[in-house]
C-alpha positions in Angstrom: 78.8 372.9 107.5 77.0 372.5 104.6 73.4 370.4 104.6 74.0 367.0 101.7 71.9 368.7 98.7 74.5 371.8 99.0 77.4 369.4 99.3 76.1 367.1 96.6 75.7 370.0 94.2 79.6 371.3 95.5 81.1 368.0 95.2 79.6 367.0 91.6 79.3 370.1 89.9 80.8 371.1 86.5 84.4 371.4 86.7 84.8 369.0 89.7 86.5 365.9 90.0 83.5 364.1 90.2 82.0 366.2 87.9 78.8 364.2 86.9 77.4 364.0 83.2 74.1 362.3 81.3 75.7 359.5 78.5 74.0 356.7 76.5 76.1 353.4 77.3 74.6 350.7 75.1 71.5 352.4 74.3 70.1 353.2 77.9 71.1 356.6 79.6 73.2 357.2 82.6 74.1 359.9 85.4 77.8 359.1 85.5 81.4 360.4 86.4 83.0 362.4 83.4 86.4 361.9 84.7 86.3 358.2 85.7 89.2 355.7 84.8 88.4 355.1 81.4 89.8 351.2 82.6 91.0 349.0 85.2 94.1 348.7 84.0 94.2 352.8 83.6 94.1 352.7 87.5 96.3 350.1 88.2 99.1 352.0 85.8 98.8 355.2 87.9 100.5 353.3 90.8 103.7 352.2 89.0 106.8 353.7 90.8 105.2 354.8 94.2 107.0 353.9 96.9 104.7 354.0 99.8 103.2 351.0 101.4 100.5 349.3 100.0 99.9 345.7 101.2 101.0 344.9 104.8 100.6 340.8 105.3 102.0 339.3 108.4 105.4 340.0 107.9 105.1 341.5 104.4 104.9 344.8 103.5 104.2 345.3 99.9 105.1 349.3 98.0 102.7 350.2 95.1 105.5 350.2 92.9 107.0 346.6 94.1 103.3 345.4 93.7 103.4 346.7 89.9 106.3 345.3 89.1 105.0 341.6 90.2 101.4 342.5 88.4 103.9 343.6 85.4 105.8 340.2 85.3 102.4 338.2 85.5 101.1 339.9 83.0 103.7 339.1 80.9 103.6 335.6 81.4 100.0 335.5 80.6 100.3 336.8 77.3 103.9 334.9 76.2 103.5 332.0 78.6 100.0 330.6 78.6 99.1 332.3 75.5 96.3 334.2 77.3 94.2 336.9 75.2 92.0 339.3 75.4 88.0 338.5 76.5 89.8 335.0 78.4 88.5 334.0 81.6 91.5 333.1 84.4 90.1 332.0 87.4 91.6 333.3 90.5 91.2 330.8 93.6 92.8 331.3 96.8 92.6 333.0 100.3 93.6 336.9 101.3 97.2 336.7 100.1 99.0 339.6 97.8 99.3 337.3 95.1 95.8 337.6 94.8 95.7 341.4 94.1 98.4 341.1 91.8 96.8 338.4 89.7 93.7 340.0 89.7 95.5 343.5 88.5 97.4 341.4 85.8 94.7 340.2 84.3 92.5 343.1 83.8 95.9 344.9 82.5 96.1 342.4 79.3 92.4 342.9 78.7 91.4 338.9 80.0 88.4 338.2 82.5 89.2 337.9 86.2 86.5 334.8 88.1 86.7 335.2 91.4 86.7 331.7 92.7 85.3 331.1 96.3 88.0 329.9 98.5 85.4 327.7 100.5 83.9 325.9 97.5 84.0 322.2 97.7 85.7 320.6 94.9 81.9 320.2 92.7 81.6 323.6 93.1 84.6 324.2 91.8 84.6 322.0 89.1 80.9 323.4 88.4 82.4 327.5 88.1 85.7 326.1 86.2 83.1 324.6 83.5 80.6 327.4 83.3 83.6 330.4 82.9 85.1 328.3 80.4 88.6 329.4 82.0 91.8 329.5 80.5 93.9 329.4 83.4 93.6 328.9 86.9 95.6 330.9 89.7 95.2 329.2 92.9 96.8 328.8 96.4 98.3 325.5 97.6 94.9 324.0 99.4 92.8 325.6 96.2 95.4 323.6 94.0 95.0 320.4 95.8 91.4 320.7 95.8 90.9 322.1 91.8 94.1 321.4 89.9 93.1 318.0 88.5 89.5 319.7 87.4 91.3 321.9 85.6 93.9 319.7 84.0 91.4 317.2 82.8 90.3 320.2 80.5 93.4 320.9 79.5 93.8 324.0 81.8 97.2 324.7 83.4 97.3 325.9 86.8 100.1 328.8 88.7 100.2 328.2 92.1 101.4 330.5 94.5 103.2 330.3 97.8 103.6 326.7 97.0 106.4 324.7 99.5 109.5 324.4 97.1 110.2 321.0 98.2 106.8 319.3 97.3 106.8 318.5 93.7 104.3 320.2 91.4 101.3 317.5 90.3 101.4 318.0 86.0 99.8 320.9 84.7 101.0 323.0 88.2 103.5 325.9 87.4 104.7 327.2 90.6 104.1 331.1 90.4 108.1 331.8 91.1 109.3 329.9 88.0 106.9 331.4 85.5 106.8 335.3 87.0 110.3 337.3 85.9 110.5 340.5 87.6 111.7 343.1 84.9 109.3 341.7 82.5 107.5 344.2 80.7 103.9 344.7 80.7 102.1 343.7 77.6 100.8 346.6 75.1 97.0 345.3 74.8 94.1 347.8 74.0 91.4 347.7 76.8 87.9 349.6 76.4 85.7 350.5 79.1 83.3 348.2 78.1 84.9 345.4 77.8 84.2 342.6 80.3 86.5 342.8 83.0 85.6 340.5 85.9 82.9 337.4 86.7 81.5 337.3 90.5 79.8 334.1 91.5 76.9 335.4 93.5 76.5 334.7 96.8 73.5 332.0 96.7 72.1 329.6 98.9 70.2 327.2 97.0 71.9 325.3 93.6 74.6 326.5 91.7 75.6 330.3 91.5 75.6 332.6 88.8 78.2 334.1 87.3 77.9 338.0 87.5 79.8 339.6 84.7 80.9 343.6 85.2 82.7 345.4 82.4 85.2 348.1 83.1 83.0 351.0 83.2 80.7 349.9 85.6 83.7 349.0 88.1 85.4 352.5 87.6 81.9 354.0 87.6 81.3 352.3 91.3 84.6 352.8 92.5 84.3 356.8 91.9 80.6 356.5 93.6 82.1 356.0 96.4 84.8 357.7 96.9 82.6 360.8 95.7 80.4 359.7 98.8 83.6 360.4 100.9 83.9 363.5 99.4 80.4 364.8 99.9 80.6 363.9 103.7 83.8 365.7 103.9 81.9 368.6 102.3 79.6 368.4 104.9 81.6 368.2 108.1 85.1 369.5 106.9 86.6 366.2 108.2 88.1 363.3 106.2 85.3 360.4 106.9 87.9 357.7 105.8 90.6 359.7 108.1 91.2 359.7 112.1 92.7 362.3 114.0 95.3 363.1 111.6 96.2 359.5 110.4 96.3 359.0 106.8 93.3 356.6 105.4 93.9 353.2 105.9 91.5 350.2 105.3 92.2 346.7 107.3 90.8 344.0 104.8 88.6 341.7 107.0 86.1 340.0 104.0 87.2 338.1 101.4 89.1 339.5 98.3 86.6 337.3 96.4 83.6 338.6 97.5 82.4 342.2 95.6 82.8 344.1 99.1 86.7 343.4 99.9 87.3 343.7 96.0 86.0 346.8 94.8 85.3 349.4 97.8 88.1 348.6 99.8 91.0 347.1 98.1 90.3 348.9 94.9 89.7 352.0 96.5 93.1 351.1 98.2 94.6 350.9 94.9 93.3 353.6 93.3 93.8 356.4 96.4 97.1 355.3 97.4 96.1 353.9 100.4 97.2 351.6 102.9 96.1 348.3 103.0 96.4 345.9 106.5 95.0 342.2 104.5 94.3 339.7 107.0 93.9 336.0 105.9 90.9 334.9 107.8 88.7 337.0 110.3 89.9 336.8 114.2 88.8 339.6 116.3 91.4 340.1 118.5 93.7 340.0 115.5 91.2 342.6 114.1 92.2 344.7 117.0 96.2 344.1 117.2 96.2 345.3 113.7 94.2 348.5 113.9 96.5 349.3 117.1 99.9 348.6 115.1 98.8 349.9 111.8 97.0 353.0 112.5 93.8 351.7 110.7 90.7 354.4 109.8 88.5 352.3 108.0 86.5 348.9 109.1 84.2 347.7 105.9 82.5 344.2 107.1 79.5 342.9 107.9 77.6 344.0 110.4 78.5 340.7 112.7 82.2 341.8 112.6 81.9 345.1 114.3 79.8 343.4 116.9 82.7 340.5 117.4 85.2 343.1 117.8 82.9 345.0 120.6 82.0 342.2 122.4 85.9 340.5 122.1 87.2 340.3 126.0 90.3 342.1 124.3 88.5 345.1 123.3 89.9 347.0 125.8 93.1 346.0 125.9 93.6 347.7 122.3 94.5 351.0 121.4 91.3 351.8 118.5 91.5 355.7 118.4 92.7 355.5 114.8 89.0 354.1 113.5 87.0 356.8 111.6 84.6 354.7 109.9 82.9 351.0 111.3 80.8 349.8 109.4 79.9 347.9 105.9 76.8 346.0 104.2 76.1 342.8 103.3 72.9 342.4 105.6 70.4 344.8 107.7 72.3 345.9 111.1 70.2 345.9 114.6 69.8 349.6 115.4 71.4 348.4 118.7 75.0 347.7 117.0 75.0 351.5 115.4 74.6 352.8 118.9 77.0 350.6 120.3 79.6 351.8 117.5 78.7 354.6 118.3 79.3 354.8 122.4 81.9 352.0 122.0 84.5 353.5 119.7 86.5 356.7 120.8 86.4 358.4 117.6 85.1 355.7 114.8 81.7 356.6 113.8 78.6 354.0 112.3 78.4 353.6 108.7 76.5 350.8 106.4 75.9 350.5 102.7 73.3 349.0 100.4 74.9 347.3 97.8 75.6 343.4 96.0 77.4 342.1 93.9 75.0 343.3 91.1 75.9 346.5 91.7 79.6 345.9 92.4 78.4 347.2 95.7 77.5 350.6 95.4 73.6 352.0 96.4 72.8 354.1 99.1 74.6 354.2 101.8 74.4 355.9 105.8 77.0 357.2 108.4 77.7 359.4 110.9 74.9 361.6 112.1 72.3 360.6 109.5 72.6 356.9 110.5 72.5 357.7 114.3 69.6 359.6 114.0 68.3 356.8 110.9 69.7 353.8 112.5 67.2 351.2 110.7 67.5 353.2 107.4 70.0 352.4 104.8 71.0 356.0 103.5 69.5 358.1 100.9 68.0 357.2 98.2 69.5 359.7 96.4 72.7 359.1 95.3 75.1 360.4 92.5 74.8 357.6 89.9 72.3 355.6 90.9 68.7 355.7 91.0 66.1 353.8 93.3 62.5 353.3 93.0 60.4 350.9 95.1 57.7 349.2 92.7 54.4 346.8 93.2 53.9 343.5 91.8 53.3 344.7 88.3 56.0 346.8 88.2 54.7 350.3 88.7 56.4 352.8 91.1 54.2 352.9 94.5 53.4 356.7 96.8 56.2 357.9 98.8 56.5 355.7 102.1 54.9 352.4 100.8 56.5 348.6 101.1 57.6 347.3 97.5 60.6 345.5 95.9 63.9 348.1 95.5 64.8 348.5 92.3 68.0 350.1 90.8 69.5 352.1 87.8 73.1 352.7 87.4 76.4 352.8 85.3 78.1 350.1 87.7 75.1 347.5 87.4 76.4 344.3 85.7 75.9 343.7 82.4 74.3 340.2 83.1 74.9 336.8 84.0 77.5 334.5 82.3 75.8 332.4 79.5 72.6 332.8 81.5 70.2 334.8 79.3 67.1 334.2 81.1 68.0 334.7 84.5 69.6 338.2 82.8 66.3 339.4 81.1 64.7 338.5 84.8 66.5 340.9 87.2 67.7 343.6 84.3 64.5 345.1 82.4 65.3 348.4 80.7 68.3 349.1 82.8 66.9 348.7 85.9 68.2 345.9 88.6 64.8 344.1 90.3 67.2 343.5 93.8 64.6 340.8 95.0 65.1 343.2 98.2 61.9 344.8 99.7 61.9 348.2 101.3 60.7 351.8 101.1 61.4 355.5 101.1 60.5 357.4 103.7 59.6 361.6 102.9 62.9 362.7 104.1 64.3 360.5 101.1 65.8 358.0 103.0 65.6 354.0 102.2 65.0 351.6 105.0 65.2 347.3 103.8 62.8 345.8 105.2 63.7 342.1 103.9 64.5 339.7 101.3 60.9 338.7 99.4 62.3 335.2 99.7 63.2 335.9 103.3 59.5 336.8 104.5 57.6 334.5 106.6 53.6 334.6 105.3 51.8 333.2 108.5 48.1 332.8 107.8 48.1 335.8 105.6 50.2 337.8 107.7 53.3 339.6 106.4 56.4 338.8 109.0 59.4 340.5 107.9 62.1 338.4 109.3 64.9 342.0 109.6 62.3 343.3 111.7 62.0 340.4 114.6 65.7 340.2 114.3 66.1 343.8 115.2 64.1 343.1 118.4 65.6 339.7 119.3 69.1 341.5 119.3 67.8 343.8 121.7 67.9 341.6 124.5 70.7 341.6 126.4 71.9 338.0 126.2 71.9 337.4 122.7 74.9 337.5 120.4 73.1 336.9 117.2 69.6 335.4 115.7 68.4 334.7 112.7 64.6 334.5 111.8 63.0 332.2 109.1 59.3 329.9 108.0 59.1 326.9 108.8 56.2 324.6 107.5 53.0 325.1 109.6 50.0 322.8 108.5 47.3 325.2 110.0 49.0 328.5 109.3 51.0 327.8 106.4 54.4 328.7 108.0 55.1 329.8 111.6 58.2 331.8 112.6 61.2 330.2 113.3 64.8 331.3 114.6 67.6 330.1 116.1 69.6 332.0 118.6 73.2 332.1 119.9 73.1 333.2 123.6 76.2 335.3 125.1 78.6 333.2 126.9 76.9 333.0 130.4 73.6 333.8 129.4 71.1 331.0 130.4 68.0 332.2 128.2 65.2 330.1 127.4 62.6 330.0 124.9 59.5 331.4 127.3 61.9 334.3 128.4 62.8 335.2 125.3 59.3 335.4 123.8 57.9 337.0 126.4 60.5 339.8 126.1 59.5 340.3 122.8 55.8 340.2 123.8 56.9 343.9 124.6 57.5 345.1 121.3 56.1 343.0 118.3 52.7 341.5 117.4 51.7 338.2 118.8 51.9 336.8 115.2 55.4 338.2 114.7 57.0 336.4 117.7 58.4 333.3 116.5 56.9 330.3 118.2 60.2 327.9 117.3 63.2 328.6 119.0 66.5 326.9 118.8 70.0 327.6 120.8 73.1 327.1 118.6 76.2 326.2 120.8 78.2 327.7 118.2 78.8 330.0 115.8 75.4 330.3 113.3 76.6 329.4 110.1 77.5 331.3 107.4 78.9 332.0 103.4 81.8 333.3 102.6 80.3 337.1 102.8 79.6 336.5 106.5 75.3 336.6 105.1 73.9 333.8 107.7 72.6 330.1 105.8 69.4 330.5 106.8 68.5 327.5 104.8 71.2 325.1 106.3 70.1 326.4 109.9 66.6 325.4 109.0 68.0 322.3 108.2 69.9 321.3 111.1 67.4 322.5 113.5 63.8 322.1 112.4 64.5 319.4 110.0 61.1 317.6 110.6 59.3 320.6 109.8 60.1 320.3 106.4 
């Protein structure tokens, strides 16, 4: 049992895998991984002629070596086919499905620029990304086709659609994926450098248009060994495989969406990269969730923090066999302290885990698990972690005393390199190689990082601070809620009041005056919101399961604005 500065110092010491080194990457110094992937397409080469399973889809179960030799053929047709080069953008639009993997492994292999296109885009937004990446190509599903393949076409940008029926003929400018991808073909010989770009994520905004987050090799490889260096550092620790359970060999069920930075990089990358099994479901059902983590053995759960609760409070939880689970867990948003202790009790062997990362980061930062997290449940790891750095800084920018509220910021090899074509908004949230998050938080003396909030996210009530995490953590607390989420609303006397809108636990008759008197108990009067809606259904959400607090403003305390 070693304590995590003695397993940090074991796991990235000279000579190690994860050796780490200091390097100048375009003129601002980094603590980085000596022996990372020099490329994407480095990585995806080292699985060409394995024969273990990699993708299991329904039915479908995909080898590493059957999967390369489908990435191999696309990749050809790129190239000879739709005359793709090197530095092009090919949007990739669909739902979980193997093609996209594949597509998105071609592309990086001839040196072009994979955009991640959000499958629940409406057709403007759509036609909005299409225009702004200035793609080449566009990959799509049958339902992204019919919503995107005349936006494309009208710029003179052919379409591959895959899983297509093969009696519905193909609208002009479509290429079904079957007729134009040769197994046997050879993969193109195209030079790739670790800083070239390599993919464009649309962030995950709620107001106006996204933008177009580009990474470059390097800082993709750089994030990918980050974490799987943190799974080596907690195996140093505890002599146990964290990804692991009970002598099962890692396997990740993939329950976000391939287009959003969490199922892409730590989990089906990592997948790739470690030879590791991965069960891809199509949309999120949690009994489904469960089937599949009985029948395949899974170890790892990465989600938001909303999907380990579904799967606890499914009526089939215990009807399902979840021994296998290591690791539950993810990022994406702040989880109640009461969900890591009900991960905790709930699963036989699976222990609590969440991360601190975005897509700026490719979603590496600090992350927690296991005994730290139980015994830190509202803290988001460490602060110190082996490539990136965190300070929390005032206002003007400086770096505020040990313990103290300020905005995170972050320094790092897998940071973006900017936004796509958007300058100013670049220079904004990257000074001097340091990410401004937007996120406020702090660093307690034991080193470890709690988020408080989003800046935008805080509710100023007649000069009072309310962090919005914080009355969420103590709305979840009582017993017949299933989730909340906390927001201003226009006040005229106080500026804003606190506002939130609950979803109550099927037979759970809660009112307003209950609830607010149960948190009488634990926050300051000014903290307790004094608007409270009940949502029938499901509060809604994006596509990386974040909750739209805006829209929910909307619907429910419309007159308010």
């Amino acid at each position: 049992m070693l304590d995590y500065d003695q397993a940090y110092a074991q796991v990235t010491g000279s000579g190690q895998i994860f050796e780490l080194v200091e390097e100048v990457v375009n003129g601002t110094e980094y603590r980085l991984f000596k022996n990372a992937p020099a490329t994407l397409a480095q990585l995806f080469a080292g699985a060409r002629g394995d024969q273990s399973t990699f993708l299991v889809y329904e039915d479908e179960r995909w080898t590493f070596d059957e999967t390369m030799r489908h990435v191999d053929a696309l990749a050809h047709a790129l190239v000879e086919t739709f005359g793709i080069r090197k530095g092009d953008r090919v949007g990739i639009a669909m739902r979980n499905l193997p093609e996209w993997i594949v597509s998105f492994a071609a592309i990086l292999s001839v040196g072009a620029v994979s955009v991640s296109l959000n499958a629940w885009w409406t057709e403007s937004e759509l036609d909005y990304a299409i225009d702004d990446a200035g793609l080449s190509l566009l990959i799509a599903d049958p339902e992204r086709t019919e919503r995107g393949h005349h936006l494309a076409h009208a710029r003179g940008i052919p379409t591959v659609v895959v899983r297509s029926d093969p009696h519905d003929p193909v609208p002009e400018g479509v290429h079904r994926y079957e007729d134009v991808v040769v197994l046997g073909s050879p993969m193109p010989a195209v030079e790739v450098h670790p800083d070239d770009d390599a993919t464009i994520l649309y962030t995950s905004g709620t107001t106006g248009f996204p933008k177009g987050a580009v990474s470059t090799h390097r800082a993709v490889t750089q994030a990918l060994m980050a974490f799987w260096a943190n799974a080596s550092i907690q195996s140093a620790r505890k002599g146990v495989d964290p990804l692991g359970g009970d002598g099962y060999p890692p396997c990740f069920i993939l329950i976000v969406p391939l287009f959003h930075v969490t199922g892409c990089v730590p989990v089906m990358l990592t997948c790739f990269g470690m030879k590791m099994k991965l069960v891809m479901m199509y949309r999120w059902d949690p009994e489904q969730a469960l089937r599949l983590i009985e029948a395949e053995r899974v170890t790892a759960f990465v989600g938001v923090p909303t999907q380990s609760w579904d799967m606890l409070e499914s009526p089939a939880f215990d009807r399902y066999d979840t021994s296998s689970l290591a690791s539950v867990g993810g990022g994406g948003a702040p989880a109640p302290a009461k969900l890591v202790d009900r991960v905790e009790k709930g699963f036989a062997k699976g222990r609590p885990n969440i991360g601190y990362g975005m897509t700026e980061t490719n979603a590496f930062g600090p992350g927690n698990n296991g005994d730290d997290y139980v015994s830190h449940p509202t803290s988001t790891g460490r602060a110190r972690t082996t490539i990136v750095d965190v300070e929390i800084r005032d206002e003007q920018g400086r770096a505020v005393p040990t313990g103290e509220r300020g905005e995170i910021w972050m320094k790092g090899p897998n940071l973006i390199r900017g936004y796509w074509n958007k300058p100013e908004a670049t220079a904004e949230t990257i000074v001097d190689g340091w990410l401004a998050t937007g996120d406020l938080g702090r660093i307690d003396d034991e080193g470890f990082l709690y988020i408080e909030d989003r800046a935008k996210d805080m509710v100023l009530r007649a000069g009072e601070n309310v962090y919005c995490a914080e009355v969420e953590s103590a709305i979840y607390e009582h017993p017949g809620v299933y989730e909340a989420a906390v927001f201003g609303v226009p006040h005229e006397r106080l500026g804003e009041e606190v506002a939130c809108v609950v979803q109550r636990k099927p037979g759970s008759d809660l009112t307003t005056d209950e609830l607010q008197a149960f948190l009488a108990g634990t926050l300051a009067p000014f903290k307790i919101p004094s608007r409270i809606a009940f949502a029938e259904d499901r509060l809604a959400r994006n596509p990386s399961g974040k909750i739209l607090k805006r829209e929910l403003r909307q619907a429910y305390f419309a007159g308010d604005e």
